[in-house]
LUMRO-688505 format. One record per residue: z, x, y of N, C-alpha, C in turn. Coordinates in steps of 0.05 Angstrom, whole numbers, plus 5000, padded with zeros to 4 digits. Atoms other than C-alpha are relative to their C-alpha. Layout:
ZXYZXYZXY...
//
This chain:
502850094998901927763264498150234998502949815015898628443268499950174969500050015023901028563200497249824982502250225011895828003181498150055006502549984995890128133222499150304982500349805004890428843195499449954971500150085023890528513127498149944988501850124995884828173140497950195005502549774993881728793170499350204976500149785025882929223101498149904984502550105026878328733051497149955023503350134991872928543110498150225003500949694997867229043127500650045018499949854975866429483182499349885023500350104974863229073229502649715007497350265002869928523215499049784983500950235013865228023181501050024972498050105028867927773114497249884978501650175028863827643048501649774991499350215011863826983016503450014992498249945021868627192961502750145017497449884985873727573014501449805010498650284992874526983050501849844983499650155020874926542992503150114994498149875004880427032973503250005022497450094975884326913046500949794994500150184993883126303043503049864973497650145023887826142976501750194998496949764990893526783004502649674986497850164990899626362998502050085018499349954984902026653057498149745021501450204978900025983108498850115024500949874981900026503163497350174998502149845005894726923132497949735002502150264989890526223128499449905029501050164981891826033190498350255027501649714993889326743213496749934996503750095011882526543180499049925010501150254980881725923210499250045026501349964980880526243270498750125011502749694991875326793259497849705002502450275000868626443282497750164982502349975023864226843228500249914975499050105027867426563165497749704995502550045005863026183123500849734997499950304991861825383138502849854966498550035025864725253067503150104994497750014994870925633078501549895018498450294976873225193138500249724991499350295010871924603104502049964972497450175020876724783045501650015016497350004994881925093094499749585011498450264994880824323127501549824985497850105016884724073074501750114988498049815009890524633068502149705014497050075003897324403061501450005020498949984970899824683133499049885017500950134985898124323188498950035016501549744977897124913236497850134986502949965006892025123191497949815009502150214997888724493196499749905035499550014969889724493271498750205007502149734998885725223276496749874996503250075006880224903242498949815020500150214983880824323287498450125027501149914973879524783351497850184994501549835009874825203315497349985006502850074994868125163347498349934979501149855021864825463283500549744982499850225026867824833236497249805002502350195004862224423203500549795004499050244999860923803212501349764982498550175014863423493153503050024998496850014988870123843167501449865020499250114970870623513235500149684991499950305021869222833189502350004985496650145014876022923146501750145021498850094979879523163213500349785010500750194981878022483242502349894990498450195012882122183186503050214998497749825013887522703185503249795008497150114992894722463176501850095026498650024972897622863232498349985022501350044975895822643303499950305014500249754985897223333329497150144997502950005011890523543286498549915011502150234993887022913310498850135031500349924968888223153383499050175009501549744991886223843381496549944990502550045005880123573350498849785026501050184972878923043409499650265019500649814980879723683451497650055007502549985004874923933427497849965002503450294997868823443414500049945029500150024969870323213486499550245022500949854976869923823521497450114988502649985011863324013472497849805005502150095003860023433475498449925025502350124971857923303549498450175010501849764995855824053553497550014982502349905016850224043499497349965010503250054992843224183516498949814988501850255005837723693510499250034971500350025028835524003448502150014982497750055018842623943420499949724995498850354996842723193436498949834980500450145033839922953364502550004987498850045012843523033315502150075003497849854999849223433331501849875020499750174978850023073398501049664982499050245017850622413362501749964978497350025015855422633311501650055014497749994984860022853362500549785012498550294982859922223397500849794979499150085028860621933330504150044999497449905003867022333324502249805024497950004973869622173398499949664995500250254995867721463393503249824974498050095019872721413323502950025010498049804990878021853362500949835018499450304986877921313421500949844988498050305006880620823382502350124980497649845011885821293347502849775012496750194997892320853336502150185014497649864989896721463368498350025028500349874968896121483447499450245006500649714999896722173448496950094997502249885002890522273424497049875011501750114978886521783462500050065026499549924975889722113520498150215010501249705000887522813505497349865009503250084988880022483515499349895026499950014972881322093573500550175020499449804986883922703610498150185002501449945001878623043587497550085011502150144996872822683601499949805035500050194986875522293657498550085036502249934976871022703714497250144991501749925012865722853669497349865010502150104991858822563702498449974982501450085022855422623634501449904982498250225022860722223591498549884984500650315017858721813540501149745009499850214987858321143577501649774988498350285015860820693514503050154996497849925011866021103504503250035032500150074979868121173576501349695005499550284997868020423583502549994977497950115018872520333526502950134992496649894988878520843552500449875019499750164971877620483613501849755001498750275006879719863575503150034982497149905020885220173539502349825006497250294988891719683537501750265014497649874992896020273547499350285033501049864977895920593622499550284998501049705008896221343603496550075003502449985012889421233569497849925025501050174985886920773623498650105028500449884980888221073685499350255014501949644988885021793694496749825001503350105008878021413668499949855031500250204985879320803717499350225036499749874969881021303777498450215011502349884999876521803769497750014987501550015017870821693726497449995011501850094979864321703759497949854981501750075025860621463693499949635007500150285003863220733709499049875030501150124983859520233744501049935009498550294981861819703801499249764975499750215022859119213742501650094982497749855020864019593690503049855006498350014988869319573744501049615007498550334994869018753752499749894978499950165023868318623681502750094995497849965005874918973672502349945014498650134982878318653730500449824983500050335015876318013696501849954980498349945025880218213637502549974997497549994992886218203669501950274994498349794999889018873666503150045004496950004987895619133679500050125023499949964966897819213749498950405000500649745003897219993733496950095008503049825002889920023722499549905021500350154976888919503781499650185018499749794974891620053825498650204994502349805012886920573791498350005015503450144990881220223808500550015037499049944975884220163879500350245022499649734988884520883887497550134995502349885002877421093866499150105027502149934983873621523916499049835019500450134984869621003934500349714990500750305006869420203930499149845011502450134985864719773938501849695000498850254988866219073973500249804981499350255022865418663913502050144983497349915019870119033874502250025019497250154982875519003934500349764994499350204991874318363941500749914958497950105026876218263856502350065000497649845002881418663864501749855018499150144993884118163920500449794992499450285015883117583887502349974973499349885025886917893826503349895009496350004991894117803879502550274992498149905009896418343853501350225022499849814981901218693903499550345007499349595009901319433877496950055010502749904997894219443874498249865024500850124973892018993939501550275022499149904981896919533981498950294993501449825011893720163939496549975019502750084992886419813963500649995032499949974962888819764038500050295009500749654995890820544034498850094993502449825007884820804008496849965022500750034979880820864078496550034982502850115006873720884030499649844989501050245004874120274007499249775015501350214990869719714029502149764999498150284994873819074053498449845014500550154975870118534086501649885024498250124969872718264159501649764990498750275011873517544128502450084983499049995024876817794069503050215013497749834981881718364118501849825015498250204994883317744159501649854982498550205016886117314104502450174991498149895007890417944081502250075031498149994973893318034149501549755000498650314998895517354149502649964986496550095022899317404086501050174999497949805005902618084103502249965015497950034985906717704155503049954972497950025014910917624088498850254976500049825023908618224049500650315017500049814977911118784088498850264992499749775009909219304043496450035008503749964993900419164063500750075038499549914980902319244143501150275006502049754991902219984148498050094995502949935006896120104107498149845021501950144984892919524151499950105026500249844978894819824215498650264998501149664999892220544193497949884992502250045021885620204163497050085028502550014980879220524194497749775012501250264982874820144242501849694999498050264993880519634260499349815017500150144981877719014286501449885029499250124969879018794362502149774992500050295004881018124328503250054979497850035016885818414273501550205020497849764989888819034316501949725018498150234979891718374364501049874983498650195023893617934306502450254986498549825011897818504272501850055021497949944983900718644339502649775006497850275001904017964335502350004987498449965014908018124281501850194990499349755015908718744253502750095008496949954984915319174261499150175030500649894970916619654321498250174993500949765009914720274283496350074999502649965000908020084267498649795027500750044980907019694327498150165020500849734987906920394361497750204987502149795009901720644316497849815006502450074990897020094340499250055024500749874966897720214408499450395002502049674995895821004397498049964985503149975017889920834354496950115028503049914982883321254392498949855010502150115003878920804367499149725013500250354987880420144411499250085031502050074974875919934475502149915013497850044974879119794535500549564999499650314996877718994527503249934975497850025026882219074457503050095011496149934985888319434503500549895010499350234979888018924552501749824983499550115009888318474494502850074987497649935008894518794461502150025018496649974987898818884521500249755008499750285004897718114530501049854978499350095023899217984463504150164998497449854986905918524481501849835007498950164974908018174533500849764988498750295004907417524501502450024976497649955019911617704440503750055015496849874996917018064484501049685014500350254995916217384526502049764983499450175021917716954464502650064992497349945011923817404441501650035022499050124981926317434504501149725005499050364985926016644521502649984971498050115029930616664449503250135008497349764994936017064484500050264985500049775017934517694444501450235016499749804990936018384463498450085010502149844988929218494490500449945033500150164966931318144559501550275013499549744973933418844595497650054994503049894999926419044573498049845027502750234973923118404614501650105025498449944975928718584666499050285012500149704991927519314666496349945018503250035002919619094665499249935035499250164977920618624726500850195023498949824983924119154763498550265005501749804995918619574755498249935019502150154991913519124779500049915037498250114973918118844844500050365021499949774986918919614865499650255003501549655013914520204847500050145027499749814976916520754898497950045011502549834994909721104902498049725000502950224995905520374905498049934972501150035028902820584840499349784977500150265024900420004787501250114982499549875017905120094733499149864973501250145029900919654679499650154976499549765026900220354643500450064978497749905025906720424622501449734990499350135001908019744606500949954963500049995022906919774534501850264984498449865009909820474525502750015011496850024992915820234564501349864976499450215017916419674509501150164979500549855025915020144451502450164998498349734997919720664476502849794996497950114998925320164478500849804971499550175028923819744414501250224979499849845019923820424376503550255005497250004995930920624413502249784987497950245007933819974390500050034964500550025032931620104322501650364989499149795008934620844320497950174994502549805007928021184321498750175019501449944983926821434387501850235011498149734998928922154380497950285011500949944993926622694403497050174994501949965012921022874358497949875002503150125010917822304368498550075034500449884972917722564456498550244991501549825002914623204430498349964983502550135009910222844391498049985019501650054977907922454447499050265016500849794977907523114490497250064984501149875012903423404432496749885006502350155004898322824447499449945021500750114964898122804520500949775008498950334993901522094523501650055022497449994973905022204596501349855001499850214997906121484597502449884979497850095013910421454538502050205005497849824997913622154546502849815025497850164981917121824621500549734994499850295021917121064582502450154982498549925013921721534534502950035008497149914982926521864588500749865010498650204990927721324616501649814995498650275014929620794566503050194993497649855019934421424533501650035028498549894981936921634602500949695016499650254983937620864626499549985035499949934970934821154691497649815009502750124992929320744725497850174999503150035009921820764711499350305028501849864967920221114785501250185004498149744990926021584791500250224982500249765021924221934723497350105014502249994985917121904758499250225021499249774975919822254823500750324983499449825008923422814784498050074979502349725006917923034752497650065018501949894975912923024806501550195023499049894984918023384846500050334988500949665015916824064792502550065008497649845002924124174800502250004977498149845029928124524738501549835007496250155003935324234759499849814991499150225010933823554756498749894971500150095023928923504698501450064977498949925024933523834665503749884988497950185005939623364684498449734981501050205009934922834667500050014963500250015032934223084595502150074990497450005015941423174585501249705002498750254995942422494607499349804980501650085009937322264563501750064962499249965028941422534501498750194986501949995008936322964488501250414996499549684990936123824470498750135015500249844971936224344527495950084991502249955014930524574474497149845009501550174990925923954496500250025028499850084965927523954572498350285005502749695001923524784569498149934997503250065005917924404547498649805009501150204976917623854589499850065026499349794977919324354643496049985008502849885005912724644622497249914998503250175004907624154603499149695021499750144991909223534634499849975027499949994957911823754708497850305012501149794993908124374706501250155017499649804993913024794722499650324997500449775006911825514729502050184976498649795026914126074674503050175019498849844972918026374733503449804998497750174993922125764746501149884988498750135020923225464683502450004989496849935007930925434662498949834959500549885039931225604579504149954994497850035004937425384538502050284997497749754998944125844540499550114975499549905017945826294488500249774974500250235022948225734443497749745004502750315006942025224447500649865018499650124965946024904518499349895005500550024986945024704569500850215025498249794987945725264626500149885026499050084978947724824677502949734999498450115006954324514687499449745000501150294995955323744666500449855025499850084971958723574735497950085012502949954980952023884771498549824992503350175008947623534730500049685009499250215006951622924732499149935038500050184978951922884816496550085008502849974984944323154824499149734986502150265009942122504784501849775016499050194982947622124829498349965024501149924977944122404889497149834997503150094996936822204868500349704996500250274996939421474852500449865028500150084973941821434917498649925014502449994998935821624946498349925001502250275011931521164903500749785020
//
């Protein structure tokens, strides 16, 4: 290659610029590389770009394509060029040119480019309708018809950059193309925009389509009306895949956070009951709604009947006098999400992480099958040995029992017992085993 430029540098003048006739002279080398060398000086004269746009190589004609400097009637037999690769570098182009031009560009020059892009948009090869949509597709000065009409593209590639990010298109844009019936693809596009406004949710619901109804639940700026949130709650008792987005959905009505609690699994159960954002009348309401569920699967013979038993046995004999209404829910939680194989110990230093006391001992207890009051006692008692039988009993690592040591019972740095050499426990299992005999006793 620097064979060529040097080639190039021997006939031009001194300052590199090229007379007519020198050009002219590159321009018909039969060396293709020496042409396509040409094609990409930007002083060469309007008339030599427009013959190279009709050379024989293709990478020539692909130079000219990206060539700022090409006239506009070159960029006119680009449009039609037989290879798409051509076509594309010329969409590049025009698209990233034409949204930048000043005001006094925006005559004529401005309107042949959109000219161009507008022919290039409906290009029979994807590829090169792509290149524009990609383009263009966060461009705030877009060309609006053109815009609209990647938007509508049959093929998703094309479709969905415009749909998802495009800020050019309206909420009227957005429900004329609903209307249209799209493919589930763009559906979810539209579902994922920034923002959405409540009439375009609410097309986008009416539409049924799952991909893009559960896309529109996870996108926490879209507008949903209450009416329109209730009816989808309703029907996720058989769509399971909208009940976690609905549980995580900001400002969660009083009305739906209790209806969801009816159903839902354990997993996300437990993410309604840690939601911040609920009033004390709405917790009441959920551990009533709790209760009644465990109630219901209970009266069925389920597996939840040591839960009402355990529950019962809380209620009948709290050591310390204490109301345990609390932990009634994180007793539940802690035990649904044991039965399910999920209640490990990540999700205890979770809770710690969040100040939840209530579930941390709700935790040790269900794993350690120890009662409610006697996990209670041993940690109000700030003594190492037993919380630390307790958390071997519990299944749990020595690793976690140092930090429940620490945060939970508030034991001192002094007194805290730290796992053995190998990750341990540094207390034998016969000790641990008769100091938790001892405290049942006791109880």
């Amino acid at each position: 290659m620097t064979e060529i430029v040097d080639k190039i540098k021997e006939i031009s003048s001194a300052d590199g610029s090229l007379t007519y006739d020198q050009a002219k002279k590159l321009a018909a080398d039969n060396d293709p590389v020496v042409r396509r060398q040409l094609a990409r000086y930007s002083n060469v004269q309007p008339e030599v770009l427009y013959f190279l746009a009709d050379d024989a190589d293709p990478l020539v004609r692909i130079e000219i394509a990206r060539n700022e400097n090409t006239p506009q009637l070159a960029d006119d037999l680009l449009v039609g060029d037989a290879n798409p690769d051509v076509r594309g570098h010329l969409a590049l182009k025009i698209a990233k040119l034409a949204p930048g031009l000043s005001k006094d560009e925006r005559n004529e020059v401005f309107q042949h480019s959109i000219s161009i892009l507008e022919k290039l948009a409906r290009d029979q090869i994807i590829k090169v309708r792509q290149v524009i949509a990609n383009t263009l597709k966060d461009v705030a000065n877009a060309p609006h018809d053109i815009i609209k009409q990647l938007a509508m593209d049959a093929e998703s590639l094309v479709a969905t950059p415009i749909l998802e990010l495009s800020p050019v298109l309206t909420d009227e844009d957005l429900l004329e193309i609903i209307k249209s019936s799209p493919a589930s693809n763009s559906l979810t596009a539209i579902s994922g925009r920034s923002s959405v406004a409540e009439s375009v949710s609410e097309a986008i619901v009416g539409t049924n389509d799952k991909k893009a109804v559960t896309a529109l639940l996870a996108n926490s700026s879209a507008q949903i009306r209450e009416e329109t949130l209730d009816g989808l709650i309703e029907q996720s008792r058989n769509v399971n895949a909208w009940q976690e987005p609905l549980v995580r959905r900001p400002k969660l009505s009083s009305k739906a956070a209790v209806k969801l609690a009816g159903f839902v699994a354990d997993n996300l159960l437990r993410i309604i009951e840690d939601r911040a954002d609920l009033d004390p009348n709405t917790i009441r309401a959920l551990k009533f709604e709790v209760q009644r569920r465990i109630d219901n699967e209970a009266g069925n013979g389920s597996v939840l009947d040591d839960i009402k038993n355990l529950v019962d046995q809380e209620k009948s004999g709290a050591g310390d006098g204490k109301p345990t209404e609390e932990f009634n829910i994180s007793l539940r939680s802690a035990k649904r999400l044991l039965r399910s194989g999920k209640l490990k110990a990540s999700d205890i230093q979770d809770a710690l992480a969040k100040n939840d006391r209530s579930f941390v001992i709700s935790a040790l207890a269900v794993r350690s099958a120890m009662p409610l009051r006697v996990v209670e006692k041993i940690i109000e008692s700030k003594d190492a040995d037993s919380l630390t039988a307790l958390t071997w009993k519990a299944d749990l690592p020595m690793a976690l029992s140092s930090k429940l040591q620490a945060s939970i019972a508030g034991i001192s740095a002094g007194k805290t017992l730290h796992p053995d050499d190998d990750g341990g426990f540094p207390l034998a299992e016969e000790d641990m085993s008769a100091t938790l005999d001892k405290l049942m006793t006791e109880d």
